[in-house]
C-alpha positions as CSV (number, residue, x, y, z in Angstrom):
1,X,127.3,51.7,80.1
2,X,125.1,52.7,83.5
3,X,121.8,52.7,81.9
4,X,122.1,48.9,80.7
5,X,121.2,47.8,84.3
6,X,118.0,49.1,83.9
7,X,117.3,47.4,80.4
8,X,115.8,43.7,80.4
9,X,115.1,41.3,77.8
10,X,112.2,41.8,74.8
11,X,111.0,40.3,71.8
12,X,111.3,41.9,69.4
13,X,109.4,40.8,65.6
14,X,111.0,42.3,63.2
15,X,109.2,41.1,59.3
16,X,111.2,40.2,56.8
17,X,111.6,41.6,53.0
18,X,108.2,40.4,51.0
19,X,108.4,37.5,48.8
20,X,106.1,36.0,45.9
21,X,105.4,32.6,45.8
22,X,103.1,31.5,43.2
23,X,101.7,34.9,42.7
24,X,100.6,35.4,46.5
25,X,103.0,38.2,48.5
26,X,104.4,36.4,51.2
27,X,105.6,38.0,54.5
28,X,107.9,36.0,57.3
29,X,109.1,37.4,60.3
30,X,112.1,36.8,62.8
31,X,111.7,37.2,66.8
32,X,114.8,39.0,68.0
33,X,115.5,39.5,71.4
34,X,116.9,43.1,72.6
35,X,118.0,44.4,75.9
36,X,115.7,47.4,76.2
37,X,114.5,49.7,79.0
38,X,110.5,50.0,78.4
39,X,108.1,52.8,80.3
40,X,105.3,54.5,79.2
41,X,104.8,57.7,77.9
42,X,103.9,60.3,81.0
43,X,101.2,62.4,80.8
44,X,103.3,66.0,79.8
45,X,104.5,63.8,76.5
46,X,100.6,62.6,75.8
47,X,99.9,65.9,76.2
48,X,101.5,66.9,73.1
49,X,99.8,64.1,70.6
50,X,96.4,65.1,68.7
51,X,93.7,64.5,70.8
52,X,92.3,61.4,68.8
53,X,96.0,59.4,69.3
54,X,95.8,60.3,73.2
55,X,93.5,57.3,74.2
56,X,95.8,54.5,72.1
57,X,98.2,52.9,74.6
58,X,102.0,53.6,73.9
59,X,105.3,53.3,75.3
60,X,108.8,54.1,74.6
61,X,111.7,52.5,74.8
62,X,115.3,52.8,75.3
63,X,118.3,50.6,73.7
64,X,121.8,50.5,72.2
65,X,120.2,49.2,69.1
66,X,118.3,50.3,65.7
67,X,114.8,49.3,65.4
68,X,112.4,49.4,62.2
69,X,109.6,51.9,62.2
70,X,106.7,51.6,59.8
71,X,106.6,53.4,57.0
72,X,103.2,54.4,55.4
73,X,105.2,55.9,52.1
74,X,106.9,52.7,51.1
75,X,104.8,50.1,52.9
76,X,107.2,49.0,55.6
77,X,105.7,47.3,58.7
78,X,107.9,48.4,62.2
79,X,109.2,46.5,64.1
80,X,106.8,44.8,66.8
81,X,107.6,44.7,70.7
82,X,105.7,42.1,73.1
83,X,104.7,43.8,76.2
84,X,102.1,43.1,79.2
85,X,100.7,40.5,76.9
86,X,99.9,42.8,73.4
87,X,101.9,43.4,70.6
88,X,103.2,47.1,69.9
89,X,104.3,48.2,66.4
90,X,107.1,51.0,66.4
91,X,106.2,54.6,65.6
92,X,110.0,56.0,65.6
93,X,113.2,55.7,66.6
94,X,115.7,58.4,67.1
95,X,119.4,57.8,68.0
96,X,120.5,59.8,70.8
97,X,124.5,60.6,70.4
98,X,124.5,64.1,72.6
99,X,125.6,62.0,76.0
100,X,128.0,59.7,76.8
101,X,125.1,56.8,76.8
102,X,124.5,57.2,73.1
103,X,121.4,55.0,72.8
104,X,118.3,54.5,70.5
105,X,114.8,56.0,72.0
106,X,112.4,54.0,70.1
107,X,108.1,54.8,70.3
108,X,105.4,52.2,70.3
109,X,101.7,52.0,69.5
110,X,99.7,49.2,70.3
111,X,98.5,47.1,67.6
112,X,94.6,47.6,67.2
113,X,94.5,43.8,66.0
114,X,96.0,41.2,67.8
115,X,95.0,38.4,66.2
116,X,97.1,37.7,63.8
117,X,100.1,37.9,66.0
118,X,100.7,34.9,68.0
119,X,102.7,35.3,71.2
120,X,106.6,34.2,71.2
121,X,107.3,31.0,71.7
122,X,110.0,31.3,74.7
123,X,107.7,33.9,76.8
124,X,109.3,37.2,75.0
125,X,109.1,39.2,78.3
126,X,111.1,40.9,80.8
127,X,109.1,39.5,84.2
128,X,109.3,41.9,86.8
129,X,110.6,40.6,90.6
């Protein structure tokens, strides 16, 4: 596939399924690494948000695989990309089978709170040349 030239390594948090111990809801969480090709969202696609979600940093990605996006209905946290130093949690993510690349487009917010994310332990991030 041409387009994986472009695509680096990530982390990639993805939480796991919610468990009770002793009454308390417990959540873990797995770092993943995925090749992914990240950029921000240009100016004619922030265009389009509601004004209030224009000022929140974002960026989308593109991958050949599936990530998580929250879910406000059922509860579901998204999947969490580490990028320039912040956590971002996924918004969406579409799968794109109209070309011959067939990939995953994948939308991030950043997370308002950052401190309860620690960084990854191996660096997590594509570093540029």
């Amino acid at each position: 596939m041409a387009i994986g030239i472009f695509r680096r390594p990530y982390t990639v948090r993805r939480h796991d399924k919610q468990k009770f111990v002793n009454g308390y809801a417990v959540n873990g969480s797995t770092d993943l690494t995925f090749m992914l090709n990240v950029q921000p969202l240009s100016s004619d696609e922030l265009l389009v948000l509601p004004e209030g979600e224009r000022s929140v940093a974002r960026v989308k990605t593109f991958g050949a695989d599936r990530l998580i996006p929250a879910d406000e209905h059922s509860g579901t946290s998204g999947d969490l990309l580490f990028f320039s130093g912040k956590w971002y949690e996924c918004k969406s993510c579409i799968h794109w089978q109209h070309t011959p690349l067939k990939h995953y487009e994948g939308e991030f917010v950043v997370l308002a709170d950052q401190s309860g994310q620690k960084p990854p332990k191996a660096g997590g991030e594509a570093v540029d040349d």
